[in-house]
MIBALUM-928821 format. One record per atom (N, C-alpha, C): z negated, y negated, x negated. Coordinates in steps of 0.02 Angstrom, whole numbers, padded with zeros to 5 digits, always signed. Layout:
BEGIN
ZYX
...
This chain:
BEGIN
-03559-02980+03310
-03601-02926+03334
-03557-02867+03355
-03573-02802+03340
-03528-02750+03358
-03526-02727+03413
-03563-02756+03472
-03561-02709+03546
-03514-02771+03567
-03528-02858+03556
-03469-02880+03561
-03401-02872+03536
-03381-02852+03495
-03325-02848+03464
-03296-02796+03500
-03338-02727+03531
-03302-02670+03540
-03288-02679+03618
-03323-02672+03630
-03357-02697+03723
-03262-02744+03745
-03268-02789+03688
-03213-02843+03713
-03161-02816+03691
-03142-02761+03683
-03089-02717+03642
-03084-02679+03691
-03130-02669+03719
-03139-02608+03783
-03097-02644+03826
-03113-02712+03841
-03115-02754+03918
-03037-02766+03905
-03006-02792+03858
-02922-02795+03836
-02895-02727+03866
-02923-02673+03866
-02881-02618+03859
-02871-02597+03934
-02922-02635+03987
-02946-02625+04047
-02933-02580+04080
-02872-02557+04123
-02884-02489+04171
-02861-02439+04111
-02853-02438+04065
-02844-02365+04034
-02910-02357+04012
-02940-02381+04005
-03037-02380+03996
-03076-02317+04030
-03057-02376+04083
-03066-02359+04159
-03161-02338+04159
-03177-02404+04124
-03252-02417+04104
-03289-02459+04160
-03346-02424+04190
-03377-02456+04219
-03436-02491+04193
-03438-02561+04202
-03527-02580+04172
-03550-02600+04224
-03617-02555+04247
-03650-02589+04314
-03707-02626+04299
-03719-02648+04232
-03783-02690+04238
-03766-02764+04208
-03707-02774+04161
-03670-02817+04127
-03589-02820+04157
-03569-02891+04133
-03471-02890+04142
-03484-02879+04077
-03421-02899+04062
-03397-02898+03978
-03411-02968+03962
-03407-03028+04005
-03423-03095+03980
-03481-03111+03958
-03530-03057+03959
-03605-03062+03930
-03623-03026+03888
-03578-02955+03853
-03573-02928+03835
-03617-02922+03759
-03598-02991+03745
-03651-03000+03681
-03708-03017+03658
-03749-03004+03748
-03808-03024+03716
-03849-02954+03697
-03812-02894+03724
-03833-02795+03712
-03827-02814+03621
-03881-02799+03595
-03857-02744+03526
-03826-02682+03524
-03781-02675+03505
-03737-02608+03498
-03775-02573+03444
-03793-02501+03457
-03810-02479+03396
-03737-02443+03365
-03715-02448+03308
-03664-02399+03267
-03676-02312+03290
-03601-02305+03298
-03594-02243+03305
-03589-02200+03244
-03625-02139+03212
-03593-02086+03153
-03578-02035+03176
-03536-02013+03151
-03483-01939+03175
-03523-01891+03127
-03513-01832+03147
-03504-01763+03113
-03466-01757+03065
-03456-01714+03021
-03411-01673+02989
-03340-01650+03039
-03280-01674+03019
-03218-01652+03058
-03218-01568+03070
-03186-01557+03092
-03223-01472+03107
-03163-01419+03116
-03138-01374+03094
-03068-01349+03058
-03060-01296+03155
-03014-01294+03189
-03005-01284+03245
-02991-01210+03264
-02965-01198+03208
-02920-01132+03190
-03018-01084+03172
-03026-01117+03127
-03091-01069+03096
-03152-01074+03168
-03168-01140+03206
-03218-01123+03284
-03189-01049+03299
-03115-01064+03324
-03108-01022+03377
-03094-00929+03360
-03090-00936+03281
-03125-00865+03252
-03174-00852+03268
-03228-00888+03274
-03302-00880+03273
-03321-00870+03337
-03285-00905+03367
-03313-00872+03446
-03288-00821+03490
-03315-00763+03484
-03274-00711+03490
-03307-00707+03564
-03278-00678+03616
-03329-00664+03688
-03371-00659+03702
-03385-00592+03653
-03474-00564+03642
-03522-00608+03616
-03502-00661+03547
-03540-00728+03539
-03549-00755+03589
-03488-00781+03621
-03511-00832+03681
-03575-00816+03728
-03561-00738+03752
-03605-00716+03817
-03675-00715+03777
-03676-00701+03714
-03738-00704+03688
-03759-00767+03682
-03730-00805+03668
-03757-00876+03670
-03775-00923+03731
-03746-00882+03760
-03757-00918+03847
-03824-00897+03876
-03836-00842+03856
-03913-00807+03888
-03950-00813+03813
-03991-00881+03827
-04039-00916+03779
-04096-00914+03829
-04161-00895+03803
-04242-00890+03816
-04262-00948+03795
-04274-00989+03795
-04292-01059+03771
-04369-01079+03803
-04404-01117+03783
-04486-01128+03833
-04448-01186+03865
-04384-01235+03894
-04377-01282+03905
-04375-01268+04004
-04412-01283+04052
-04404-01233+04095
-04456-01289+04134
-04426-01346+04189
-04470-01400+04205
-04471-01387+04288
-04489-01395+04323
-04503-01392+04381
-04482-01465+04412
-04470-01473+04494
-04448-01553+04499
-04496-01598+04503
-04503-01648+04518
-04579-01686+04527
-04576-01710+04613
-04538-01677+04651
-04508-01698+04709
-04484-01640+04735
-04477-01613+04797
-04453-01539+04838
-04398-01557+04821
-04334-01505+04806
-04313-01486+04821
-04274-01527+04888
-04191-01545+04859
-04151-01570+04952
-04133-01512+04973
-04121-01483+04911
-04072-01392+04939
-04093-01327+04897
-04060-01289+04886
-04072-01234+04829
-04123-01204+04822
-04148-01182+04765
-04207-01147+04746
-04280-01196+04730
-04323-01148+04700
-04382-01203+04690
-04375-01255+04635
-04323-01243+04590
-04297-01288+04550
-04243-01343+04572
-04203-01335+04662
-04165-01333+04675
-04091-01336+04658
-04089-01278+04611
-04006-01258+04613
-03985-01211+04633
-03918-01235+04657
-03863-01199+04698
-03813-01176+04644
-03794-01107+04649
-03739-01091+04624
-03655-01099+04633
-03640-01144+04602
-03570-01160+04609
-03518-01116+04642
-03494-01122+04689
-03446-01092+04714
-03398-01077+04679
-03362-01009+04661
-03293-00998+04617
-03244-00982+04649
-03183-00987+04629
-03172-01027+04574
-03172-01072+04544
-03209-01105+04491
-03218-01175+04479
-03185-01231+04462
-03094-01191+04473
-03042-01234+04472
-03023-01268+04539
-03081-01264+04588
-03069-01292+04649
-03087-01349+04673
-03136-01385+04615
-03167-01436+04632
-03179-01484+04589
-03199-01548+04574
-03186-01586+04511
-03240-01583+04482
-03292-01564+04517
-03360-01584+04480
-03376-01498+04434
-03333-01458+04459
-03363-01403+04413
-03290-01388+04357
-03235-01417+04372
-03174-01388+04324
-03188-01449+04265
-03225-01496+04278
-03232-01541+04228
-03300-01557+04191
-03334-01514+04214
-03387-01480+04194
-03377-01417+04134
-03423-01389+04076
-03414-01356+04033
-03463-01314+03996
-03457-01260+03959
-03490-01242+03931
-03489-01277+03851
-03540-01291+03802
-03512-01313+03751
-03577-01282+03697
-03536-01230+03666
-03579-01189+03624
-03588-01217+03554
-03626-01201+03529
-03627-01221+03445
-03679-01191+03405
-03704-01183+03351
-03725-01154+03292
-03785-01193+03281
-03853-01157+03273
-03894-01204+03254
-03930-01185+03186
-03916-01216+03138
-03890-01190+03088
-03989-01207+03045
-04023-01237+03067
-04079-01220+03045
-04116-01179+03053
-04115-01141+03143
-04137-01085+03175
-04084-01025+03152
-04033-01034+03149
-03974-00990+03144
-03957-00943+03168
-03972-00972+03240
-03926-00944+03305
-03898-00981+03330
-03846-00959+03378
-03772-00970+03423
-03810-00996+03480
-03787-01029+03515
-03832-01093+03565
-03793-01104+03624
-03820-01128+03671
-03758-01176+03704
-03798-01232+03745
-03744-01279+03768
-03764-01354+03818
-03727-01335+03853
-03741-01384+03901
-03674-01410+03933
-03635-01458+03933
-03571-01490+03944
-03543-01540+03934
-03495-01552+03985
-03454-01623+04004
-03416-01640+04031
-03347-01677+04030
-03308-01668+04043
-03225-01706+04009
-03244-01802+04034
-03236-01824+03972
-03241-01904+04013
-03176-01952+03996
-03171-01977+04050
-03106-02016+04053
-03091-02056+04009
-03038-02063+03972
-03001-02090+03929
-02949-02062+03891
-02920-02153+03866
-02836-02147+03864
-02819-02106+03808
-02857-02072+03784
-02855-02024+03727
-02851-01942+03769
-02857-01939+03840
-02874-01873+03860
-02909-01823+03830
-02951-01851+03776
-02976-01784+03731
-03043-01789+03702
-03100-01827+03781
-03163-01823+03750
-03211-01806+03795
-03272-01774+03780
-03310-01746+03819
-03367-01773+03799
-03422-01778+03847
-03480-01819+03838
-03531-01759+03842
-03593-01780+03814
-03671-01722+03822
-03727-01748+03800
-03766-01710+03770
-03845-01737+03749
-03827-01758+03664
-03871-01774+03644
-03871-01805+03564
-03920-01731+03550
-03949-01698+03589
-03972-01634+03560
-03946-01589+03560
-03878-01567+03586
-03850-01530+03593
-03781-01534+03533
-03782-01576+03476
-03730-01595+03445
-03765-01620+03385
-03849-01634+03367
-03884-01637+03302
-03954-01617+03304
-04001-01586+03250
-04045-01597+03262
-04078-01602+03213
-04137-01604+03189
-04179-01629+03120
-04186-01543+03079
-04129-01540+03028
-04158-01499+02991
-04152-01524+02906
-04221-01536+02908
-04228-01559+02823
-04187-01540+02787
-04166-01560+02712
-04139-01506+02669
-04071-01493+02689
-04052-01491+02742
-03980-01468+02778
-03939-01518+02806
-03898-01475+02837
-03847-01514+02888
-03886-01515+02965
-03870-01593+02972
-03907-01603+03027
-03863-01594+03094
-03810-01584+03093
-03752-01585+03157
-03748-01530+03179
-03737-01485+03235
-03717-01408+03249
-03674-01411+03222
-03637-01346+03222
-03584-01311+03197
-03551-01265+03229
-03482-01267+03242
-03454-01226+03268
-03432-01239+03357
-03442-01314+03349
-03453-01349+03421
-03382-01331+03456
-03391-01298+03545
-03324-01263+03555
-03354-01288+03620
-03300-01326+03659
-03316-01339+03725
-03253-01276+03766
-03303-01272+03852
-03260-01224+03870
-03246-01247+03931
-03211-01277+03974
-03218-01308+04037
-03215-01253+04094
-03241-01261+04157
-03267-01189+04199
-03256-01150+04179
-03298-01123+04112
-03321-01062+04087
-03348-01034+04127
-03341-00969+04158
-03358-00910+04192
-03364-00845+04175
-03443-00840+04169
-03441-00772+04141
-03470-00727+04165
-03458-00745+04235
-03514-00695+04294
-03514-00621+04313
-03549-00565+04306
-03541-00499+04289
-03459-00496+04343
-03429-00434+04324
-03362-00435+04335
-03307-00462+04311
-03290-00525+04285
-03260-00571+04249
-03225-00536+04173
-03165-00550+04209
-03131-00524+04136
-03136-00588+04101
-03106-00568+04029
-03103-00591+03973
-03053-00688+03978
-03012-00662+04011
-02960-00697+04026
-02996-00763+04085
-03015-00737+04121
-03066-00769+04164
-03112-00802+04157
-03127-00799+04094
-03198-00837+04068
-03163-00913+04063
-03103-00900+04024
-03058-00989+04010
-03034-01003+04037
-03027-01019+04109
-02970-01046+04146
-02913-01097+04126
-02965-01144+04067
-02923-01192+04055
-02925-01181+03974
-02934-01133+03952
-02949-01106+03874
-02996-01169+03837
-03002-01171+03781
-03052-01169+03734
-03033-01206+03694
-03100-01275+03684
-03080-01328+03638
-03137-01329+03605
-03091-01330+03534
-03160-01350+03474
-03180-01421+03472
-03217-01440+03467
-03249-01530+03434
-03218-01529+03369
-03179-01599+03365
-03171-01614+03311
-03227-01663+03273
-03255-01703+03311
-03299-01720+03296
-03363-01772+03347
-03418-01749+03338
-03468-01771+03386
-03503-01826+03352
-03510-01875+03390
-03561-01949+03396
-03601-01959+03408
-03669-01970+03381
-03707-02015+03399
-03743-02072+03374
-03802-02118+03389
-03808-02176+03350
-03854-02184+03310
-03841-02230+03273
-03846-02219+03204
-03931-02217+03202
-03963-02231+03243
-04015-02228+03245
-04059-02150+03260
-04023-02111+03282
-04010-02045+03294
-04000-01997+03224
-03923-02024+03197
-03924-01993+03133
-03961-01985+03102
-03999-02057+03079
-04059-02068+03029
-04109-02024+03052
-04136-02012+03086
-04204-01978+03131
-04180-01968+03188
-04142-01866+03176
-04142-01851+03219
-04220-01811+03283
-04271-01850+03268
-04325-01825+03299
-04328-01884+03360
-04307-01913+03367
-04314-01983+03427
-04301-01943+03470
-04237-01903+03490
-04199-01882+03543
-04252-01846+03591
-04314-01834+03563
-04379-01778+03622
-04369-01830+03670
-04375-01908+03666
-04357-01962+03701
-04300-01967+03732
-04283-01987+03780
-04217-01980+03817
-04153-02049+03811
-04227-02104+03766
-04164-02167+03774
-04099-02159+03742
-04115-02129+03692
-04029-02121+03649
-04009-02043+03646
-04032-02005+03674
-04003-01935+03689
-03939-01921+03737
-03879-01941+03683
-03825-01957+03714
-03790-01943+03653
-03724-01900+03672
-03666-01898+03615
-03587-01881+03641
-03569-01941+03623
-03476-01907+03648
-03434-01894+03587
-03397-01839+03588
-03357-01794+03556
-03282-01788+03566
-03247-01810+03523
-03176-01780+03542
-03172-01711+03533
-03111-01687+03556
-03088-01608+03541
-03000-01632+03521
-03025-01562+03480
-02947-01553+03463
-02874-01524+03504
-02828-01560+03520
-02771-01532+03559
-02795-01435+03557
-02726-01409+03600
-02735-01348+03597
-02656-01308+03560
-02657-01251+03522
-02601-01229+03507
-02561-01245+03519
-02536-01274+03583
-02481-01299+03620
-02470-01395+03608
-02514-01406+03567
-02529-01501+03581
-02537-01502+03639
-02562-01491+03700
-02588-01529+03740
-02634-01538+03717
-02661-01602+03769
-02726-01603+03759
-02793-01590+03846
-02861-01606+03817
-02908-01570+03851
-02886-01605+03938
-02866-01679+03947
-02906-01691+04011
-02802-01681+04030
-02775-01701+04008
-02697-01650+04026
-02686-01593+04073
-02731-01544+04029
-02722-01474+04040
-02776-01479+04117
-02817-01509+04126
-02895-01492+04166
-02861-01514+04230
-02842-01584+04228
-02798-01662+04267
-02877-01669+04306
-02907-01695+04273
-02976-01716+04305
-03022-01738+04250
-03031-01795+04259
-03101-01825+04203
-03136-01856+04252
-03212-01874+04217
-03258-01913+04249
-03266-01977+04233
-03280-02019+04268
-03263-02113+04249
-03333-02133+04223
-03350-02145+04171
-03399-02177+04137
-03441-02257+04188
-03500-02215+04184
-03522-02308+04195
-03583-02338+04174
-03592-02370+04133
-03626-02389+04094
-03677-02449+04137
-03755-02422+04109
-03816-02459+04150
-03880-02453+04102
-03911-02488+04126
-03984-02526+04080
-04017-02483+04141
-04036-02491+04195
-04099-02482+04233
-04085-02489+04306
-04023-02472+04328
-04004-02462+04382
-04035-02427+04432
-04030-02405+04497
-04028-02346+04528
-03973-02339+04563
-03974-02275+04582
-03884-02261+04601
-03922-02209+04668
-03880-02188+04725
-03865-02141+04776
-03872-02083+04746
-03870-02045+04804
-03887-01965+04821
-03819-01938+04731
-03853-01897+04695
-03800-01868+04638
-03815-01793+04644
-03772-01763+04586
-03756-01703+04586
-03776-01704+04521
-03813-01640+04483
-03825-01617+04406
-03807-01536+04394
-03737-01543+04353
-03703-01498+04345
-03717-01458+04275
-03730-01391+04274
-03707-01365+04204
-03729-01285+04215
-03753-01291+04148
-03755-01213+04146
-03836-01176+04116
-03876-01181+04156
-03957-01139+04148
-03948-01074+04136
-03994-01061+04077
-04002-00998+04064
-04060-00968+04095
-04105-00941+04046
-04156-00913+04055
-04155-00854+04130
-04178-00883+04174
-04185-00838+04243
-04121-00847+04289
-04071-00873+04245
-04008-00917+04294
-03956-00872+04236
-03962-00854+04155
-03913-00844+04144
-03862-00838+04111
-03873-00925+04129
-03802-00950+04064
-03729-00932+04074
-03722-00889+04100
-03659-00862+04112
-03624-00899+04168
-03650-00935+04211
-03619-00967+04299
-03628-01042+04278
-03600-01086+04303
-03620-01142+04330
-03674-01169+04398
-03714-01193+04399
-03752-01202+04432
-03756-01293+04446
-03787-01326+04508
-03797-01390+04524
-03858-01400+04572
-03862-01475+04571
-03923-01477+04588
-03922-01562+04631
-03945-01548+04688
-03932-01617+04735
-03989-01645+04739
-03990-01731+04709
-04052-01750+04688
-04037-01847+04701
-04091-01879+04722
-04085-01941+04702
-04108-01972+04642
-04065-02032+04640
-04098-02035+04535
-04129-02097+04556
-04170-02131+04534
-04212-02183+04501
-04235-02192+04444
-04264-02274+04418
-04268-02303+04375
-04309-02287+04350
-04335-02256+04286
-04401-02227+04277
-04410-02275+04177
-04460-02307+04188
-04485-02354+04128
-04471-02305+04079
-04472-02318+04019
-04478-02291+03942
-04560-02307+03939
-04579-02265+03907
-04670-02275+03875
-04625-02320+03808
-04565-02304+03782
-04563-02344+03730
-04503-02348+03683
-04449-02390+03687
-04390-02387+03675
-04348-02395+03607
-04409-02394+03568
-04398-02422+03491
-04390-02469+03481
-04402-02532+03519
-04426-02595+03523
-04480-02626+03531
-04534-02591+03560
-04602-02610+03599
-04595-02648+03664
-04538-02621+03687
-04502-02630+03758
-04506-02578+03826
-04534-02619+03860
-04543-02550+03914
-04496-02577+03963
-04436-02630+03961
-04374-02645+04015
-04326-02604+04041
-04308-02570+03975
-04247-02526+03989
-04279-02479+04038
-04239-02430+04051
-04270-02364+04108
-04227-02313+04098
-04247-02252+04087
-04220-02188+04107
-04183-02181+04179
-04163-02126+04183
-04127-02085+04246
-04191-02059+04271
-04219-02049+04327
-04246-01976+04370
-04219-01951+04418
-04210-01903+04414
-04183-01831+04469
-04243-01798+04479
-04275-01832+04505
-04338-01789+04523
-04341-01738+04573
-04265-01727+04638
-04278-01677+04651
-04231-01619+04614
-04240-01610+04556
-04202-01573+04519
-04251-01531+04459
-04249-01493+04446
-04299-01462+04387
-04234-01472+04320
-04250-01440+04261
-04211-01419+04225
-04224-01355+04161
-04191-01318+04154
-04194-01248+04132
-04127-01254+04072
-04177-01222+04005
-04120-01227+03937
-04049-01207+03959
-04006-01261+03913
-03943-01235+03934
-03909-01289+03963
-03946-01312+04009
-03913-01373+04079
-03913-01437+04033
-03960-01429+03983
-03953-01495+03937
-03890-01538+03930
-03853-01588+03939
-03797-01612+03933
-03748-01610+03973
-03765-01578+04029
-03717-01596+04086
-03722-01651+04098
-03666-01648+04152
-03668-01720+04194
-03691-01712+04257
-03739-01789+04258
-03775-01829+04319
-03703-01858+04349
-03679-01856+04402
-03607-01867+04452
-03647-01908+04510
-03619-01945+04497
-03620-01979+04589
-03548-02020+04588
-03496-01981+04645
-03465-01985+04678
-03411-01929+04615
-03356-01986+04588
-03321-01942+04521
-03331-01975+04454
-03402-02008+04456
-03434-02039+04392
-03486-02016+04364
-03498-02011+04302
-03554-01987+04263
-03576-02052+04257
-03638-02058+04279
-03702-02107+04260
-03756-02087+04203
-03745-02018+04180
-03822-01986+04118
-03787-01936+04121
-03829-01900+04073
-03832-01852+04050
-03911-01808+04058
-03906-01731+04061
-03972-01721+04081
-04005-01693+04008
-04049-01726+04006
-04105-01734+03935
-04162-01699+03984
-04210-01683+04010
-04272-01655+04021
-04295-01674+04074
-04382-01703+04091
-04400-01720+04112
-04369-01781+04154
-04341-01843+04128
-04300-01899+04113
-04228-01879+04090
-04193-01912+04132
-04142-01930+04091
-04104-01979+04065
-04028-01956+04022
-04003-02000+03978
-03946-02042+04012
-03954-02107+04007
-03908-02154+04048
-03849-02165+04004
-03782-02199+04006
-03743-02220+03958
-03751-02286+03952
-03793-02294+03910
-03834-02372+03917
-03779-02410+03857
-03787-02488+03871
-03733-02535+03853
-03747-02530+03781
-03807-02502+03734
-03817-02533+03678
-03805-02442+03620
-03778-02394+03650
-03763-02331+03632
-03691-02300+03648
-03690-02314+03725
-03609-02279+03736
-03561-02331+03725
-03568-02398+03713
-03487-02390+03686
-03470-02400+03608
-03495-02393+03581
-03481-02357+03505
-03472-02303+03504
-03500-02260+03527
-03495-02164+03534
-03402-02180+03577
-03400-02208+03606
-03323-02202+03664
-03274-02232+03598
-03294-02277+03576
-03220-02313+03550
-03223-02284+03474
-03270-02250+03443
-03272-02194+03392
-03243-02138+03387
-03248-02109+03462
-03237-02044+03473
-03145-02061+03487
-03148-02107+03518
-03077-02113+03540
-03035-02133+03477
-03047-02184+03420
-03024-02183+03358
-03002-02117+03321
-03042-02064+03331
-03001-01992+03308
-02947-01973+03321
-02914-01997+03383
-02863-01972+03427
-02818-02017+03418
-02732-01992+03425
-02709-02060+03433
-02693-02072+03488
-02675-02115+03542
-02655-02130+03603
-02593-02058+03619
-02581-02046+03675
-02530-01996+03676
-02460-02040+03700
């Protein structure tokens, strides 16, 4: 079985992992179906970072989208959506320097886009995690992957902000983004939150470093079926009446929230809720943080967990691109 095989490849490799599973050990590991991970198209690094010229970026950051949810719960802090605007500089803190902008091409609409994304820990230093919508989506006839995928870690592009200022930690293209194979096939599932999940390597930078090197901060993965977890944080970047240009967060408790339906005729597994959190286009694919761990990713209404039978194929895929440093 492939979630055993990998899972136990994981558990050999142990603190360079540095993998949490909170609903399984690894000694049970095989009773999860793993679904297969498929990659993107490798993606030429030199030709992204032509393409994203400043003025792209800022245009792509201030996206109008109808995606614009309200919380189902007040507000702990912030606005009526409750978010707070990140304090800058965002090289001051872990949850926003490892936090990102991550733009890309949507090549059926054929406009310049953006998510958000986050650096996640591993011995590859060079992968970032987000939504499975923010990295494919269903266009017949075509290529179904974005294009032009460029992560930016505390991207800042708040009026005043020079040029220079926007990258603190400069600018990484995706070499290539993951998700499962069940995803590939029909990318229309993802409106659903169970498998709206994709991790991505990036490519070193001019210099060979690489991404979590240069940052010295990643987030520790932890992998869950239907957990609930403590007071978290939901980091990224909202447009619409927020922007796109700032980082923004949002202080929320998560709970277990059923699937209507998991592509099994299973209603066990469970989503994430941040119900005191809204969410606004853009914030898609950040990271859900509680403490210096990503537990989800934010998908919508619901969100996306790194559940045992999706993230670790997307991790030991993404990390196969890279070689150990």
């Amino acid at each position: 079985m492939i979630l055993h095989k990998s899972v136990n490849r994981l558990c050999r490799r142990g603190a360079l992992l540095l993998l949490i599973v909170a609903s399984s050990s690894c000694a049970h590991s095989s009773r999860t179906v793993e679904l297969p991970a498929v990659g993107s198209p490798q993606q030429d690094p030199e030709q992204v970072l032509r393409y994203w010229t400043p003025e792209r970026m800022r245009n792509a950051a201030n996206i109008h989208e109808p995606a614009d949810l309200v919380p189902f719960e007040p507000p702990l802090d912030g606005d009526h959506k409750g978010y707070l605007k990140m304090s800058s500089p965002y090289v001051n803190k872990v949850e926003s320097r490892v936090t990102g902008i991550l733009f890309h091409h949507n090549a059926r609409m054929n406009v310049d886009t953006h998510c958000s994304a986050s650096i996640l820990q591993s011995p590859t230093h060079s992968l970032i995690i987000t939504a499975a919508h923010c990295t494919i989506f269903p266009n017949p006839g075509g290529e179904n992957f974005s294009q032009q995928m460029l992560f930016v870690p505390a991207y800042n592009a708040s009026p005043g902000r020079k040029v220079a200022e926007m990258a603190p930690y400069g600018m990484w293209p995706v070499s290539r983004a993951y998700v499962s194979e069940n995803v590939a096939q029909n990318p229309t599932i993802i409106i659903g939150s169970q498998f709206d999940l994709s991790v991505a390597s990036v490519h070193p930078n001019g210099a060979g470093r690489r991404l979590q090197e240069v940052v010295g901060s990643a987030l520790q993965p932890v992998v869950s079926e239907s957990e609930s977890f403590a007071k978290a944080l939901t980091v990224g970047y909202p447009s619409a009446d927020y922007g796109g240009q700032s980082q923004y967060y949002c202080k929320t408790v998560l709970s277990n929230l059923p699937y209507g339906f998991d592509g099994a005729g299973s209603t066990a597994a469970g989503s994430l809720g941040a119900s005191n959190c809204g969410v606004t286009s853009g914030h898609s694919g950040g990271p859900i943080i509680v403490g210096q761990s990503v537990v989800g990713v934010v998908h919508g209404g619901d969100h996306t967990r790194l559940r045992p039978s999706t993230f670790p194929a997307q991790l030991a895929a993404a990390e196969a691109d890279v070689p150990l440093p």
